[in-house]
SEDOTI-554987 format. One record per residue: x negated, y negated, z negated of N, C-alpha, C, CB in turn; residue number from 1; residue in three letters. Coordinates in steps of 0.2 Angstrom, whole numbers, padded with zeros to 4 digits. Each point is the difference from the previous one (the first is absolute). Glycine has a CB too. Layout:
// residues N
(node (X Y Z) (X Y Z) (X Y Z) (X Y Z) NUM "ALA")
...
END
This chain:
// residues 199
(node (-0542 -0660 -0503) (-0002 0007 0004) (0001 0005 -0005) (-0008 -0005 0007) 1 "UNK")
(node (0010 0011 -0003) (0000 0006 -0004) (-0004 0003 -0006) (0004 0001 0010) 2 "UNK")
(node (-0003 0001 -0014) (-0004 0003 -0007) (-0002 0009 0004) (0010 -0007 -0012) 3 "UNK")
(node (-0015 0006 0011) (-0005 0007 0003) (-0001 0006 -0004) (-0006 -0008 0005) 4 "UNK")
(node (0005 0015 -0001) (-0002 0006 -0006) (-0005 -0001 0002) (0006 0009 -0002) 5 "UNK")
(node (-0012 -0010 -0003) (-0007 -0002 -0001) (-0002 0005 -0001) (-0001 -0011 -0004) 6 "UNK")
(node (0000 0015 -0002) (-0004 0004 -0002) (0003 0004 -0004) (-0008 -0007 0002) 7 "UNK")
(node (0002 0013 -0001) (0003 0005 -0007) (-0003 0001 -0005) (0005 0006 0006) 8 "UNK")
(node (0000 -0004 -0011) (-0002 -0001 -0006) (-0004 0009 -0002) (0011 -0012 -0002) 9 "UNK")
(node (-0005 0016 0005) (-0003 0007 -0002) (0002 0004 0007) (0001 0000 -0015) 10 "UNK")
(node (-0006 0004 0016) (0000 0002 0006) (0001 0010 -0003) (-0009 -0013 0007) 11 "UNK")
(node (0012 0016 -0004) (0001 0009 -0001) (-0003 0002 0004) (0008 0002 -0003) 12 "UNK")
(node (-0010 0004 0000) (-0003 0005 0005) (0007 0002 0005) (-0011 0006 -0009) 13 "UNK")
(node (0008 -0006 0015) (0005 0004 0004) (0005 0006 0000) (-0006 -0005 0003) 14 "UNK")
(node (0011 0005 -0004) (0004 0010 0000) (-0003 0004 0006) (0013 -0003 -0004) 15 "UNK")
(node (-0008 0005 0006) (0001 0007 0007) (0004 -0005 0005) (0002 0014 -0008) 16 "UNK")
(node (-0005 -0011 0015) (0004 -0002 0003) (0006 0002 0001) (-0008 -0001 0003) 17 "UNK")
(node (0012 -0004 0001) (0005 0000 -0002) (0005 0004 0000) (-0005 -0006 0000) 18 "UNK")
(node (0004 0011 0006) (0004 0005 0002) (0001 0004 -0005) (-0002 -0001 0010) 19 "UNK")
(node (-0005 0001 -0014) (0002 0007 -0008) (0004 -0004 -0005) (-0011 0007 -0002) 20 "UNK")
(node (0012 -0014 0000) (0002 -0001 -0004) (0009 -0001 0000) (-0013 -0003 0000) 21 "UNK")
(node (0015 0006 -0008) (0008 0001 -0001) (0003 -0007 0003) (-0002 0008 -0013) 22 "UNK")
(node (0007 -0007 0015) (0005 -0006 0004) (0002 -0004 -0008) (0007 0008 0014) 23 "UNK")
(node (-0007 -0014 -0011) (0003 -0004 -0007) (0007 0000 -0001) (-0009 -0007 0001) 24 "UNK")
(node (0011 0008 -0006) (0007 -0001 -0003) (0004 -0008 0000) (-0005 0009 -0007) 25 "UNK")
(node (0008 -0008 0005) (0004 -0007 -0003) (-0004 -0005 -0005) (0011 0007 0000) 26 "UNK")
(node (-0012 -0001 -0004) (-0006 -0003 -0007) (-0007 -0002 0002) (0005 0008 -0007) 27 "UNK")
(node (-0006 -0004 0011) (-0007 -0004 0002) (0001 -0005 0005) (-0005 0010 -0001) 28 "UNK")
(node (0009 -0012 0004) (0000 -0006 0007) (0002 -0006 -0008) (0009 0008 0017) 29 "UNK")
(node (-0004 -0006 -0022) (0002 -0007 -0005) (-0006 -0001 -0003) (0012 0003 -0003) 30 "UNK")
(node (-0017 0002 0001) (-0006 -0002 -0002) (-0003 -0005 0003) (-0001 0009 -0003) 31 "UNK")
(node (-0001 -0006 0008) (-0004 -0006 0007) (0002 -0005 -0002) (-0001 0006 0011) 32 "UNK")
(node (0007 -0005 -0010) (0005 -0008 0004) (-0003 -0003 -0007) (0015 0002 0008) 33 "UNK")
(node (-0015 0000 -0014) (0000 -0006 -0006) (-0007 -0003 -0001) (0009 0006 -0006) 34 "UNK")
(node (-0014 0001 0007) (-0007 -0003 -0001) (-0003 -0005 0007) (-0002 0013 -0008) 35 "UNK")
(node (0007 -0011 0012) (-0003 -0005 0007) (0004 -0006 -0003) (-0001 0008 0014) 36 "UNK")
(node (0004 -0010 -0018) (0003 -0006 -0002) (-0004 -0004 -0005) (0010 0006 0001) 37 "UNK")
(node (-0014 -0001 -0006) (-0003 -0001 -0006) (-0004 0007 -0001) (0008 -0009 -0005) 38 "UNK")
(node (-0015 0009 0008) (-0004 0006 0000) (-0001 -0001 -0010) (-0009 0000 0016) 39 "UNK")
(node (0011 -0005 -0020) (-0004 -0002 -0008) (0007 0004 -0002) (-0008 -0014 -0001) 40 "UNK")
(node (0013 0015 0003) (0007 0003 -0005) (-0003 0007 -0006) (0010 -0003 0013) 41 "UNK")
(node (-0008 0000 -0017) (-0002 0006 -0007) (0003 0008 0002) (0002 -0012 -0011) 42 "UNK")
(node (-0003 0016 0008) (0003 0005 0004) (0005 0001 -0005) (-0010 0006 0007) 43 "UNK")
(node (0013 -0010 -0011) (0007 0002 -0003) (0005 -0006 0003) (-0006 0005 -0012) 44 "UNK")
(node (0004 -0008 0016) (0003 -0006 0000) (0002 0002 0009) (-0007 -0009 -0011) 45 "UNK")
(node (0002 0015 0015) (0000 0002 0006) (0006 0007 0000) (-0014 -0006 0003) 46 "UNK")
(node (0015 0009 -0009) (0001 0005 -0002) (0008 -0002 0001) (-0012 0003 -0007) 47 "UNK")
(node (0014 -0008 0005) (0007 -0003 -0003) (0003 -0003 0007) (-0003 -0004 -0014) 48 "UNK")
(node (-0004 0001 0017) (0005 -0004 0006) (0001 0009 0006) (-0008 -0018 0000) 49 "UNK")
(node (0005 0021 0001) (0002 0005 0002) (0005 0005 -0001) (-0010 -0002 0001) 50 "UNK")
(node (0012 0002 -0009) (0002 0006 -0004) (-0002 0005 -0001) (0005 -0003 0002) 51 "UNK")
(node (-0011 0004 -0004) (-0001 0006 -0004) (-0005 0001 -0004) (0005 0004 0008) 52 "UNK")
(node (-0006 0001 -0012) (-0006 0000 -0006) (-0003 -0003 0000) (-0002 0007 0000) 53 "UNK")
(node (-0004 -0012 -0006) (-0007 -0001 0005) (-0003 0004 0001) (-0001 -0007 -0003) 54 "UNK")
(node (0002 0015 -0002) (-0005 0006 0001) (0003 0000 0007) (-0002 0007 -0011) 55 "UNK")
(node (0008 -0005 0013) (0000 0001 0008) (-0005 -0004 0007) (0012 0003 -0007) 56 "UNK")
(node (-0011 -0010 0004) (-0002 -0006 0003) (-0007 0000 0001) (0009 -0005 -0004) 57 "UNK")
(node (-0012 0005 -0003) (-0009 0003 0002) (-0001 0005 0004) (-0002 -0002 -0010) 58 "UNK")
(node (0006 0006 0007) (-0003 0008 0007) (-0001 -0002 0006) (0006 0008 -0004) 59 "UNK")
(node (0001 -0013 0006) (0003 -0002 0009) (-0006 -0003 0002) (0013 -0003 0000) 60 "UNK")
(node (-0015 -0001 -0007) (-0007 -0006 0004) (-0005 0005 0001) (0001 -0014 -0008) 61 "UNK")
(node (-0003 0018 0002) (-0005 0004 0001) (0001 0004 0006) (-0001 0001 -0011) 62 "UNK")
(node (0005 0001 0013) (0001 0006 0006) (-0003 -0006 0005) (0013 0010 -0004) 63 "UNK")
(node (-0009 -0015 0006) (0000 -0005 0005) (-0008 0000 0001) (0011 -0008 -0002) 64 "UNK")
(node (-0014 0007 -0003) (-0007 -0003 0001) (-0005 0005 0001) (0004 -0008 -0008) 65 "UNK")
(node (-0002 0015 0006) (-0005 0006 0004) (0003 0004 0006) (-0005 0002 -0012) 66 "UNK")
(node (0011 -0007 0013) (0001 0004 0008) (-0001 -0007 0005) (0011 0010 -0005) 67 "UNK")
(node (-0015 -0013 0002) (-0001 -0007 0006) (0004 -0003 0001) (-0006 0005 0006) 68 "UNK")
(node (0013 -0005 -0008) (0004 -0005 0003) (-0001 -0007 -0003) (0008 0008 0002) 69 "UNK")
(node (-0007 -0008 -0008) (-0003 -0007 -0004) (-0009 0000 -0002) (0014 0001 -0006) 70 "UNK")
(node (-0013 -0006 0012) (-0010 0002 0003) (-0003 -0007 -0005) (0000 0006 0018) 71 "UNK")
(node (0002 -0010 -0019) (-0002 -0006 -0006) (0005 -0004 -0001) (-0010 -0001 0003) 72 "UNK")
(node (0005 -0006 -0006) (0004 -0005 -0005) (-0003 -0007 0005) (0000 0007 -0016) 73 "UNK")
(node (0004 -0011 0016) (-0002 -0006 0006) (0004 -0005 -0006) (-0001 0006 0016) 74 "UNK")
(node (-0005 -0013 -0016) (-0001 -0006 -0002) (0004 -0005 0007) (-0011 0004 -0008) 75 "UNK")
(node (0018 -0006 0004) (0001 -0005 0007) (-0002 -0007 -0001) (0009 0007 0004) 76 "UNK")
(node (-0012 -0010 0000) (-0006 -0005 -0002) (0004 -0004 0005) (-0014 0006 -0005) 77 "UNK")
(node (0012 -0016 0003) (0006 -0002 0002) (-0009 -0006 0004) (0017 0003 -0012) 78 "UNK")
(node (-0018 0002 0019) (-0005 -0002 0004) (-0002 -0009 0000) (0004 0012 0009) 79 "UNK")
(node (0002 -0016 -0007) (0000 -0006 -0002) (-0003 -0006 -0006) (0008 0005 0007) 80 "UNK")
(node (-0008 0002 -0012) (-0003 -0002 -0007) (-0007 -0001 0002) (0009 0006 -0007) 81 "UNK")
(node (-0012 0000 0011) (-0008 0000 -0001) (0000 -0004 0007) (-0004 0013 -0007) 82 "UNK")
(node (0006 -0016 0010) (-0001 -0007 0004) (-0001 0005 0008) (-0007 -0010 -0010) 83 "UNK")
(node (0013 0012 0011) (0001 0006 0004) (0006 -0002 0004) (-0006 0008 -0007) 84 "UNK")
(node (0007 -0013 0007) (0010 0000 0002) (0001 0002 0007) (0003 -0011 -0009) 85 "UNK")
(node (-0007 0014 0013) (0004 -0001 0007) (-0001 0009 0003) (-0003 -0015 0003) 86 "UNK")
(node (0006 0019 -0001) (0000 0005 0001) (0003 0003 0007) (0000 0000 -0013) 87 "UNK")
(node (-0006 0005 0016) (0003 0000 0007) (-0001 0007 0002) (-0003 -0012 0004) 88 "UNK")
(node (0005 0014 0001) (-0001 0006 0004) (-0003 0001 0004) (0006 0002 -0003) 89 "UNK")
(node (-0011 -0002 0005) (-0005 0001 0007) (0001 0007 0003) (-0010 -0008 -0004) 90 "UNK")
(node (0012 0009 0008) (-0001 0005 0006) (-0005 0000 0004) (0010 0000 0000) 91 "UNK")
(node (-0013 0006 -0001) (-0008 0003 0005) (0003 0006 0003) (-0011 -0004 -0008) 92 "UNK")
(node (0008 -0001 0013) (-0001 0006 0007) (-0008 0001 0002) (0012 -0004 0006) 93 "UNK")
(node (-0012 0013 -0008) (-0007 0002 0003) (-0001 0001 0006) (-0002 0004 -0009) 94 "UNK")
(node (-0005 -0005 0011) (-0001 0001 0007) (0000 0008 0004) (-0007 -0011 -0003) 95 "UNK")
(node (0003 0015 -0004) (-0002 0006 0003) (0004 0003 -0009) (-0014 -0001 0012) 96 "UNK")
(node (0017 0008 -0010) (0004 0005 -0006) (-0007 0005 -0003) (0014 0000 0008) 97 "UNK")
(node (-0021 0000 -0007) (-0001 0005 -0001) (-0002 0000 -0008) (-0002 0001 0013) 98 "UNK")
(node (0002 0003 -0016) (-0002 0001 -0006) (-0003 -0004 -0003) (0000 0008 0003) 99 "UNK")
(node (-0005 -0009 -0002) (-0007 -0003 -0003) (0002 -0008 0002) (-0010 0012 0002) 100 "UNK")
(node (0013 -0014 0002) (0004 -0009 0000) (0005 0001 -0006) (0001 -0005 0015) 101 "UNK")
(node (0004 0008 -0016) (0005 0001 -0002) (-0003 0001 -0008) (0008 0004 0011) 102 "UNK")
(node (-0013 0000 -0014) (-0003 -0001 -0007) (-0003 -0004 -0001) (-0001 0008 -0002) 103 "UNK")
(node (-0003 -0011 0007) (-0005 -0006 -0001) (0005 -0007 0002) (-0012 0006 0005) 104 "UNK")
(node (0016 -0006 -0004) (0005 -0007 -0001) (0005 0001 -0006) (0001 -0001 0013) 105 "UNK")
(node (0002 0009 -0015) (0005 0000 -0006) (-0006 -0003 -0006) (0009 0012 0004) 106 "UNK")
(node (-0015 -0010 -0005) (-0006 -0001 -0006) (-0001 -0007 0002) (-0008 0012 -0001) 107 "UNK")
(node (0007 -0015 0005) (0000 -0009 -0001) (0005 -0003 -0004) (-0004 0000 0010) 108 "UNK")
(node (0010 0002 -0006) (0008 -0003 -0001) (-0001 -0001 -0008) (0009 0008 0011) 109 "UNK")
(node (-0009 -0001 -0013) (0003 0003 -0009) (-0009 -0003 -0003) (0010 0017 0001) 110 "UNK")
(node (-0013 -0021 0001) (-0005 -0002 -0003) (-0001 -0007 -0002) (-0003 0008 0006) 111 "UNK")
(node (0009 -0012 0000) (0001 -0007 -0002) (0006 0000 -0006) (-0004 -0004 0013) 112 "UNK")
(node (0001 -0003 -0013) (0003 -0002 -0009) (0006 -0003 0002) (-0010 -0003 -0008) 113 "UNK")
(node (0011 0000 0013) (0008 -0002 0003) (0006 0003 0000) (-0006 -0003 0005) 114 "UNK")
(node (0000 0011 -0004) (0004 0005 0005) (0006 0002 -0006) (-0011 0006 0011) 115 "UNK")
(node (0017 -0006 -0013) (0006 0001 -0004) (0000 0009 0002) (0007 -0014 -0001) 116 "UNK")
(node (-0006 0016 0006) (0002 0005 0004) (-0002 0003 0005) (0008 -0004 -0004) 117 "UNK")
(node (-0006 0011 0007) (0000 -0001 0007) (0002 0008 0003) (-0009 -0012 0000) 118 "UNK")
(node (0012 0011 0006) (0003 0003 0003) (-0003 0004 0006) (0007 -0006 -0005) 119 "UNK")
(node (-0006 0011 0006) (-0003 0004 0007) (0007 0000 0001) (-0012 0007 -0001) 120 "UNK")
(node (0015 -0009 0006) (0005 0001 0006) (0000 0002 0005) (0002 -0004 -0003) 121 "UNK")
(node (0004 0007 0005) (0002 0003 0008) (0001 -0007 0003) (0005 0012 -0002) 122 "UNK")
(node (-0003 -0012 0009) (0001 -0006 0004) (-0005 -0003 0002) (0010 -0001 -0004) 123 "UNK")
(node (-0010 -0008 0009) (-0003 -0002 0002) (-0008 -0002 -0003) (0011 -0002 0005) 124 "UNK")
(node (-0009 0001 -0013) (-0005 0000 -0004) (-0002 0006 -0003) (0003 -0010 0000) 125 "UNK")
(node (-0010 0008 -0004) (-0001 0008 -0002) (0000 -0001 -0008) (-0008 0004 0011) 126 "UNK")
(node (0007 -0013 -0015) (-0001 0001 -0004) (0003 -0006 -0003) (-0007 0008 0003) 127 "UNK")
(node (0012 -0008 -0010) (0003 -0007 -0002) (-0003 -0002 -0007) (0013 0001 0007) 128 "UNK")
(node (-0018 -0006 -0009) (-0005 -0001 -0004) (0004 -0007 -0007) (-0011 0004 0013) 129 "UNK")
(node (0014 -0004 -0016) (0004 -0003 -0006) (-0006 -0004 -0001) (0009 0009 -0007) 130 "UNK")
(node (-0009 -0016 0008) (-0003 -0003 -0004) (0000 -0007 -0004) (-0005 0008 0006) 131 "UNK")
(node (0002 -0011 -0010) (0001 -0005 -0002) (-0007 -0004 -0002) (0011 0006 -0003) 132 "UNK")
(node (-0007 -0013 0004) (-0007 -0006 0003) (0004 -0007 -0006) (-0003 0003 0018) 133 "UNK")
(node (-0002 -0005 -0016) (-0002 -0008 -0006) (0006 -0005 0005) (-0018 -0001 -0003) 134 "UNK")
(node (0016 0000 0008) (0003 -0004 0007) (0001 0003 0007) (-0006 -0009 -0007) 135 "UNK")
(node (0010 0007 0011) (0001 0000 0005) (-0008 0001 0003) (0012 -0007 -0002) 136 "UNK")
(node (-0018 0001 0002) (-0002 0002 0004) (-0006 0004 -0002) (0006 -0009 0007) 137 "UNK")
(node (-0007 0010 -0014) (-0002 0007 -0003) (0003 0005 0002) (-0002 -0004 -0010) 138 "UNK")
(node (0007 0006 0009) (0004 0006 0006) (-0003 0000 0006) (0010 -0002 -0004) 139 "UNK")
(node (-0011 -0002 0010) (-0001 -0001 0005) (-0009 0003 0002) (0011 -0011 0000) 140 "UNK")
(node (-0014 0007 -0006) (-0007 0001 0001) (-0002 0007 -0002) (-0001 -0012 -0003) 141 "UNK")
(node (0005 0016 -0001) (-0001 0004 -0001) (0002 0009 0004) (0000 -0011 -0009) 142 "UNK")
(node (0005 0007 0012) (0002 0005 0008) (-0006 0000 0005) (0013 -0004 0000) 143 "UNK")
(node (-0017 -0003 0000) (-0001 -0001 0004) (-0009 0002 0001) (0012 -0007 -0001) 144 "UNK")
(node (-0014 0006 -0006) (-0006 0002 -0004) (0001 0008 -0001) (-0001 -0012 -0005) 145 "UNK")
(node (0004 0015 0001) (0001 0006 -0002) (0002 0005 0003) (0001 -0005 -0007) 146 "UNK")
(node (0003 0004 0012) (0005 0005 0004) (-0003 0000 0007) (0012 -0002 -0007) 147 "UNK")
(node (-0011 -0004 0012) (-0001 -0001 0004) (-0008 0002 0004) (0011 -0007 -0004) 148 "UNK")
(node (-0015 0007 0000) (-0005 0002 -0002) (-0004 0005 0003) (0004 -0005 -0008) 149 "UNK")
(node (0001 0011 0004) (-0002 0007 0002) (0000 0001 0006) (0003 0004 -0008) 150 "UNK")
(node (-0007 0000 0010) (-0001 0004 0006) (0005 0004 0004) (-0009 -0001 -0004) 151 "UNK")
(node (0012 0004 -0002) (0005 0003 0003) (0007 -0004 0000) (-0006 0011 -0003) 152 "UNK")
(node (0008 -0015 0002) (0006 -0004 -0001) (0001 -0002 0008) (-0002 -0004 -0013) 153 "UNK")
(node (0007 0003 0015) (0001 0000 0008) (0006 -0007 -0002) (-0002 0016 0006) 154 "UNK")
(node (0007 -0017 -0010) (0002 -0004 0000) (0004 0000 -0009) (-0001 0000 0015) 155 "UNK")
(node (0003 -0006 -0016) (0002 -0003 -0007) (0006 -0004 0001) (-0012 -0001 -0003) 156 "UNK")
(node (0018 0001 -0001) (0004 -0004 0002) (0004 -0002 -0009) (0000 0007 0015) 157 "UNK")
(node (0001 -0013 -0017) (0001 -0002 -0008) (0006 0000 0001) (-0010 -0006 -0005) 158 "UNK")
(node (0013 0007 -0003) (0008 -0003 -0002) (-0001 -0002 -0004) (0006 0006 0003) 159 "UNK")
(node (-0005 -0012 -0006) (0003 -0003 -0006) (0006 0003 -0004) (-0005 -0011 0006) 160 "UNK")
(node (0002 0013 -0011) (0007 0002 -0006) (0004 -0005 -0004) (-0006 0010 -0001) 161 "UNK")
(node (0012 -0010 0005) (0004 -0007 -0004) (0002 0006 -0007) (0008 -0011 0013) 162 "UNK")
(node (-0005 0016 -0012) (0003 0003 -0009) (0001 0008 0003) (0009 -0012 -0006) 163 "UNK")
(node (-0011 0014 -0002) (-0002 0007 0000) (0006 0000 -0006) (-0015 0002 0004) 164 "UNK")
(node (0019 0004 -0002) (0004 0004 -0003) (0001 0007 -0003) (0004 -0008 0006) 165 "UNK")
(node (-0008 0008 -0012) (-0001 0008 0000) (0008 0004 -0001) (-0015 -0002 -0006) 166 "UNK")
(node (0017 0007 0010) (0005 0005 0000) (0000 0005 -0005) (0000 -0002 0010) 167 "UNK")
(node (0003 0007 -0009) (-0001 0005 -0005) (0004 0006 0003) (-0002 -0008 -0010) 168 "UNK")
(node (0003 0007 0017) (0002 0007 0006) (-0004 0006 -0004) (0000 -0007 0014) 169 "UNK")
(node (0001 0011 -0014) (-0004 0008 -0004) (-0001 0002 -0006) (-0006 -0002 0007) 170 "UNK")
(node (0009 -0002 -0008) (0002 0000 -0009) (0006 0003 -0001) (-0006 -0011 -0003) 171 "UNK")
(node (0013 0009 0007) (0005 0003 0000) (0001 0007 0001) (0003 -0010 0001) 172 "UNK")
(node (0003 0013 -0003) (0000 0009 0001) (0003 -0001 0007) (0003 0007 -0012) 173 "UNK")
(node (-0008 -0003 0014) (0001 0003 0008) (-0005 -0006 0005) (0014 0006 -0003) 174 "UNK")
(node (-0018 -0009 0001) (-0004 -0005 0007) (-0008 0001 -0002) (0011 -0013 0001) 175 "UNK")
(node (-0012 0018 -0005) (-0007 0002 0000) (-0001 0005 0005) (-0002 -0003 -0013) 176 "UNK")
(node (0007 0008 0012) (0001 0005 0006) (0000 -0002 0007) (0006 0005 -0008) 177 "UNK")
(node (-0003 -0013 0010) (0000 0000 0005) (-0004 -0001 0005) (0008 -0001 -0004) 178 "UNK")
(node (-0015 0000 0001) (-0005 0000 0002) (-0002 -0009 0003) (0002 0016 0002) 179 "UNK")
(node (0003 -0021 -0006) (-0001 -0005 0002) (-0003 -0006 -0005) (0010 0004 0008) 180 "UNK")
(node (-0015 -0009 -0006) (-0004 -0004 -0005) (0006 -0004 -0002) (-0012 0001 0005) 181 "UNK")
(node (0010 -0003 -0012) (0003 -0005 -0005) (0001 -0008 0007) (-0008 0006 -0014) 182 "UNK")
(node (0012 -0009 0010) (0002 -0006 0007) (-0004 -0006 -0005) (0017 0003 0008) 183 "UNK")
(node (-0023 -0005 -0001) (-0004 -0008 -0004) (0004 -0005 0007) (-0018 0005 -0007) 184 "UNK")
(node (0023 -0007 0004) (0003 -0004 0004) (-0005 -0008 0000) (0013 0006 -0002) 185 "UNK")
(node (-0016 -0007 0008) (-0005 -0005 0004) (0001 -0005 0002) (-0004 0006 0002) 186 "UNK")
(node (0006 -0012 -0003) (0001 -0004 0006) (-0007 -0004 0000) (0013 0001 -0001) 187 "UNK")
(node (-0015 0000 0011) (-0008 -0003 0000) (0001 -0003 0005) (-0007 0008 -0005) 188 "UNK")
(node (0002 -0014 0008) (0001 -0006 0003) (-0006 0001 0005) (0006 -0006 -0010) 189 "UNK")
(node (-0008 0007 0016) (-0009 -0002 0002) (-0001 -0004 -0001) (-0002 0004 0008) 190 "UNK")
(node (-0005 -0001 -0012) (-0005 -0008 -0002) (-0005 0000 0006) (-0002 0001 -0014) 191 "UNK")
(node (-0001 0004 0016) (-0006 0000 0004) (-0002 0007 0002) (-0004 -0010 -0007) 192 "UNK")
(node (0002 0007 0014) (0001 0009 0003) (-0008 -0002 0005) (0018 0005 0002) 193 "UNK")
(node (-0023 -0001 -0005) (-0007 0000 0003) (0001 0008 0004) (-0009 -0009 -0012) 194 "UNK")
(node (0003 0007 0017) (-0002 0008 0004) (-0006 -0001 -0002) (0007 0002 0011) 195 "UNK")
(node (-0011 0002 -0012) (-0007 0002 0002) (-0001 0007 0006) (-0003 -0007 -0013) 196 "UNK")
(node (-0002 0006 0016) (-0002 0007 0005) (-0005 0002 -0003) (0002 -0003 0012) 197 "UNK")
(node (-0003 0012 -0012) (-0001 0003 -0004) (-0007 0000 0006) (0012 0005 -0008) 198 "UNK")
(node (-0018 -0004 0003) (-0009 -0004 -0001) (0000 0007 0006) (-0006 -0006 -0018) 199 "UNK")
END
């Protein structure tokens, strides 16, 4: 099974949103691209695969990092090591949109230790939750225990993740502008698709 972003290592303070912030260059997208390769690259050694200074090259990182673009450093942790090998995507559908479901379900979700990720979406569902299990039917028990559970949850539906492929869309000149996310190419399988009615 796929090797996971677990954790981080160093976290930034946040820039400006992002409509103040200067449009990136060429130099700044070759940055990215190298540190999303190897966040550990020496800045003489990030300096050379880009071309230029390292004085120059420090500034860029520096600038990146107080204008929010370069927001941390992430540990990719290989999930099967820590007895994690199966990874899925649950899709929840809430029952009611109103505020106070939609905090009190996001504060559950980001509370479990499973939970790798998660999404608020548009479309049928509202929300796509990354997570990772021991076993199959650890996964199952845990949809079924954890999620299905809530009150506000109206329905649940699982995907087994055969392989995760991290991309690097937005890194090249001109596709950060286009307002389109990095490609995580998925291929997933239904394991198990639970409803519950909402309490």
């Amino acid at each position: 099974m796929p090797a996971q972003q677990r954790s981080s290592s160093v976290q930034l303070t946040p820039g400006p949103p992002a409509r103040h912030r200067p449009a990136l260059d060429v130099v700044d997208r070759a940055i990215l691209r190298e540190l999303s390769l190897d966040a550990r690259m020496p800045n003489n050694a990030l300096a050379l695969a880009v071309g230029v200074a390292p004085s120059t090259c420090l500034g860029r990182v520096r600038s990146l990092r107080q204008r929010g673009v370069l927001r941390g450093f992430h540990a990719d942790i290989d999930l099967e090591a820590l007895g994690l090998p199966i990874q899925a995507l649950v899709a929840v559908r809430l029952s009611t949109h109103s505020r106070d479901h939609i905090d009190q379900f996001q504060a559950h979700a980001q509370s479990l230790p499973q939970v790798l990720g998660t999404f608020h979406v548009s479309g049928t569902n509202d929300y796509l939750l990354h997570v990772a299990a021991a076993s199959p039917t650890a996964l199952r028990d845990f949809v079924a225990d954890s999620i299905t559970t809530q009150s506000a949850v109206l329905h649940a539906e699982t995907s087994l993740i055969f392989e995760y492929l991290r991309g690097q869309a937005g890194y090249r000149p001109g596709a950060c502008g286009s307002g389109r996310l990095g490609h995580q190419k998925t291929a997933t399988a239904a394991l198990d698709r639970v409803s519950a009615s909402s309490a």
